[in-house]
C-alpha positions as a LaTeX table, in Angstrom:
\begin{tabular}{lrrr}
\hline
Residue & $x$ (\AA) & $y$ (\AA) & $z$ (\AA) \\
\hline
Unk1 & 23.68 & $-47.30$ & $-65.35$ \\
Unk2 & 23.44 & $-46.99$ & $-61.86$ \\
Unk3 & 22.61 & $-49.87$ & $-59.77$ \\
Unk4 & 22.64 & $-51.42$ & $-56.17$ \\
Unk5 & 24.25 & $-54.61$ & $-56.43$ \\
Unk6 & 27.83 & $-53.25$ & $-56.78$ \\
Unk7 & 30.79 & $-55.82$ & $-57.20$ \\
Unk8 & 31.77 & $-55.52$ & $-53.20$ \\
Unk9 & 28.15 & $-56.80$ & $-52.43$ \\
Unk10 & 28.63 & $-59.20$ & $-54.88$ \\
Unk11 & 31.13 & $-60.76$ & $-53.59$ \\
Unk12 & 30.64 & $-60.50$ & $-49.66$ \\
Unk13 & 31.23 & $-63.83$ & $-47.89$ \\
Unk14 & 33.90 & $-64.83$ & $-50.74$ \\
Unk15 & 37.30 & $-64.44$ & $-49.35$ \\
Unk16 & 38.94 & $-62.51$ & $-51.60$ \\
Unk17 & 35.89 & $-60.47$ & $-53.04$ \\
Unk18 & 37.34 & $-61.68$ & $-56.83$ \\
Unk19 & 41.10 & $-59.81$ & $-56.54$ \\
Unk20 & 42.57 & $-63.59$ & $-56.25$ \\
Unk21 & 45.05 & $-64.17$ & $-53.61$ \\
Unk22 & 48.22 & $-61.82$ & $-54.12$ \\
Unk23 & 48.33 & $-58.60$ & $-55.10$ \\
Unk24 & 47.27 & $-54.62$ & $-54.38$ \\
Unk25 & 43.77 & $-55.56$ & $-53.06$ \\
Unk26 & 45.12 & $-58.60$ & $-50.47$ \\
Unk27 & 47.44 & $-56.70$ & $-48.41$ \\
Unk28 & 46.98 & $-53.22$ & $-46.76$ \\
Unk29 & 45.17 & $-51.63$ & $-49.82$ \\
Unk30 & 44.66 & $-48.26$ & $-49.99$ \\
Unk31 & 43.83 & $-47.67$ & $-46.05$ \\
Unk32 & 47.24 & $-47.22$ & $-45.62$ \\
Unk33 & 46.86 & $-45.82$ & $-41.73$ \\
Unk34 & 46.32 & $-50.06$ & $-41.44$ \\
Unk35 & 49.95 & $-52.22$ & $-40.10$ \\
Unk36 & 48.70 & $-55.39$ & $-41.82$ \\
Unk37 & 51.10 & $-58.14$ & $-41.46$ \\
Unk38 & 52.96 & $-57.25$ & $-37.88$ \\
Unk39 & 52.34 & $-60.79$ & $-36.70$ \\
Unk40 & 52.94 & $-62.55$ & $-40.04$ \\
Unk41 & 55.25 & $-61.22$ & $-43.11$ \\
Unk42 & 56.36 & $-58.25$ & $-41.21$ \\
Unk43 & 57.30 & $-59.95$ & $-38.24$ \\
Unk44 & 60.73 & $-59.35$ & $-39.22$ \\
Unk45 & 60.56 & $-55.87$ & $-39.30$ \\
Unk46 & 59.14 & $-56.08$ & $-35.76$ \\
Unk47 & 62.00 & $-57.81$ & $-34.60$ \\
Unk48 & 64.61 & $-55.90$ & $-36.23$ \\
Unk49 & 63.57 & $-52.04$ & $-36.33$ \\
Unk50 & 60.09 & $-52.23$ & $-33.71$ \\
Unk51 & 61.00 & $-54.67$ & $-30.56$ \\
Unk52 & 58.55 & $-52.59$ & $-28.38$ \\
Unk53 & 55.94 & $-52.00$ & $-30.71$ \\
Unk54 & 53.52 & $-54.73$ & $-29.25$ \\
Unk55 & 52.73 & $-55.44$ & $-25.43$ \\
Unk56 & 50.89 & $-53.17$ & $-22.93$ \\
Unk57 & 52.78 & $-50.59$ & $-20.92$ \\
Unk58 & 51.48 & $-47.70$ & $-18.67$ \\
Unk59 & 48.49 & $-47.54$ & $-16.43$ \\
Unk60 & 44.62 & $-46.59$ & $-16.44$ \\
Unk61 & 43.51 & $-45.79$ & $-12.81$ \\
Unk62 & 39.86 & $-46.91$ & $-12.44$ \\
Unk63 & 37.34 & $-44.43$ & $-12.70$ \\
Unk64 & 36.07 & $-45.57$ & $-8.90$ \\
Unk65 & 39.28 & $-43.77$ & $-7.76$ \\
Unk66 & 38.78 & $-40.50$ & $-9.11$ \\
Unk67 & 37.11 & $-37.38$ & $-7.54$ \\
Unk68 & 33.90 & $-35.70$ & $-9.73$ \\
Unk69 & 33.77 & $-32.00$ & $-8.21$ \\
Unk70 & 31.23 & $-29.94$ & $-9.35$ \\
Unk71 & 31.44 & $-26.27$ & $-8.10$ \\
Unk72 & 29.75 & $-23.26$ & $-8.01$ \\
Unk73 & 31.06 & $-19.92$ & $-7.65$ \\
Unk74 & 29.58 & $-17.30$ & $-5.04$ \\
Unk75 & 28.33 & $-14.96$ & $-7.85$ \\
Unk76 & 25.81 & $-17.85$ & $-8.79$ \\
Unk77 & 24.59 & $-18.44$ & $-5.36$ \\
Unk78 & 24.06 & $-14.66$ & $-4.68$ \\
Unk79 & 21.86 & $-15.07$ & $-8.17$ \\
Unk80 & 19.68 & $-17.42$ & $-6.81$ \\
Unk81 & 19.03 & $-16.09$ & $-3.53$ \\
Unk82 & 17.97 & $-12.94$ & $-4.89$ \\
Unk83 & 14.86 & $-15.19$ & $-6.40$ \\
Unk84 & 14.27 & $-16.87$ & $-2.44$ \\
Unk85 & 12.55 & $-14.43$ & 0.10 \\
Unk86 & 13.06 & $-14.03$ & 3.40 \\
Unk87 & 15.81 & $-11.80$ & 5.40 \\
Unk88 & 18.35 & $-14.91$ & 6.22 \\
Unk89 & 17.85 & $-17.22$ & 2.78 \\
Unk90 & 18.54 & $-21.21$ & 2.97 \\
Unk91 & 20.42 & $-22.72$ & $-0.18$ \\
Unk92 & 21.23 & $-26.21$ & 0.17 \\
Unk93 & 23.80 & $-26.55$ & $-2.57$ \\
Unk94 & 23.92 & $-30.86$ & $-2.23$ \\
Unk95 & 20.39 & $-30.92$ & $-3.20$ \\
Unk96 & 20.95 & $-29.13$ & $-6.23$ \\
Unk97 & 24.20 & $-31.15$ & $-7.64$ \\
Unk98 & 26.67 & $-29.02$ & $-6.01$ \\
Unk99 & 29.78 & $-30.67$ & $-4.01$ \\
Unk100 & 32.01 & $-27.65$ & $-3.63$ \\
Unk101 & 31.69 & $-23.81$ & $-2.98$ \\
Unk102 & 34.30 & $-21.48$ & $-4.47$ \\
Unk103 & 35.13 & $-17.70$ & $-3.35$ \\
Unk104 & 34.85 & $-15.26$ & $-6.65$ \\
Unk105 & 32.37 & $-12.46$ & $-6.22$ \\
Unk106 & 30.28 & $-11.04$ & $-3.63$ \\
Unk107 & 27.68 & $-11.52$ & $-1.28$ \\
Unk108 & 25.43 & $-8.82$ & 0.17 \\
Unk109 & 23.10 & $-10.41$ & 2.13 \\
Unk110 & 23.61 & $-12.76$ & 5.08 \\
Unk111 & 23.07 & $-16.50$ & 3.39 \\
Unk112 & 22.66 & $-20.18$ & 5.10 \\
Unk113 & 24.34 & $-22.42$ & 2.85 \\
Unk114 & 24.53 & $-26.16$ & 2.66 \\
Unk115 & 27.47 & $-27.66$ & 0.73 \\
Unk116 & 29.46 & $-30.68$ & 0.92 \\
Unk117 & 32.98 & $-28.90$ & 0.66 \\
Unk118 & 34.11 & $-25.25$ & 0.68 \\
Unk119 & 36.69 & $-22.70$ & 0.21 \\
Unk120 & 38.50 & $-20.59$ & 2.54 \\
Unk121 & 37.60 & $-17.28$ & 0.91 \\
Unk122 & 34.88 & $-18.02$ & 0.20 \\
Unk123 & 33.68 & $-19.37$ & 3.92 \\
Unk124 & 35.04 & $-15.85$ & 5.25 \\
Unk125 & 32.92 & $-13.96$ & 2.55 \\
Unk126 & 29.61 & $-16.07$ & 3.96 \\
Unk127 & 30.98 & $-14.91$ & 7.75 \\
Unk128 & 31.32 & $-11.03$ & 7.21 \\
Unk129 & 28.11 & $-10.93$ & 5.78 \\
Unk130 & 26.84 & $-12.76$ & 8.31 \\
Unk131 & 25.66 & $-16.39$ & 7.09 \\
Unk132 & 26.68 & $-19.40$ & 7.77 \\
Unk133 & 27.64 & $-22.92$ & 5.81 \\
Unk134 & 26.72 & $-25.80$ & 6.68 \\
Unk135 & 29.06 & $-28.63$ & 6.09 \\
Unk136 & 30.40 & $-31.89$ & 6.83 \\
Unk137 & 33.74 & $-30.27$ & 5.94 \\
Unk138 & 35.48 & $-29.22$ & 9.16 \\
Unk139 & 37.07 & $-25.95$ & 7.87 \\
Unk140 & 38.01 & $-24.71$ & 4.54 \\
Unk141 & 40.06 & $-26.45$ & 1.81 \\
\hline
\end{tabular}
């Protein structure tokens, strides 16, 4: 008959949940991806065939020193400023969550863009159409 109070919830808090102290159920069981017993009756082993198996080694730069770019391509900004009016449109790409501007595809329509960080081709696609970026970038990457 199916019931709740199975013989695991039994015997929670006991410390051998009723298997007694040796045996199948006390060491790794059947999660076998578990190394029970480095540090105690394996320790041997360590010595012998694992010297290096504990201890830390490598590195983990902090995530303070790494760079989060988020670009946009020139085919997405020519999207959006067919939706803005005017003859000479203003995108400001830092508002919008954008820190870099790359070169691939076209722009047909002269464009004043705002961007932390650019591209060469794409800065000299913005010129011969005859827009401008605006950056605190002093030339192209």
């Amino acid at each position: 008959m199916p019931h709740k109070l199975r013989k695991i919830r039994k015997f929670r808090g006991s410390r051998t949940q009723g298997y007694g102290r040796i045996g199948q159920h006390r060491d790794s069981g059947s999660k076998g991806h578990r190394k029970v017993g480095r540090h105690k009756h394996l320790w041997s082993w360590v010595v012998t065939q694992a010297p290096d198996y504990f201890g830390k080694n490598g590195f983990t730069s902090p995530q303070s020193v790494h760079s989060h770019i988020n670009p946009i391509n020139l085919l997405n900004v020519e999207e959006m400023a067919r939706t803005i009016p005017g003859e000479k449109p203003q995108i400001n790409l830092t508002a919008l969550g954008y820190t870099k501007l790359l070169g691939t595809g076209k722009v047909t329509k002269p464009l004043t863009i705002q961007v932390a960080s650019y591209s060469k081709s794409a800065a000299e696609k913005i010129k011969a159409s005859g827009g401008e970026i605006i950056s605190s970038q002093a030339n192209g990457e």
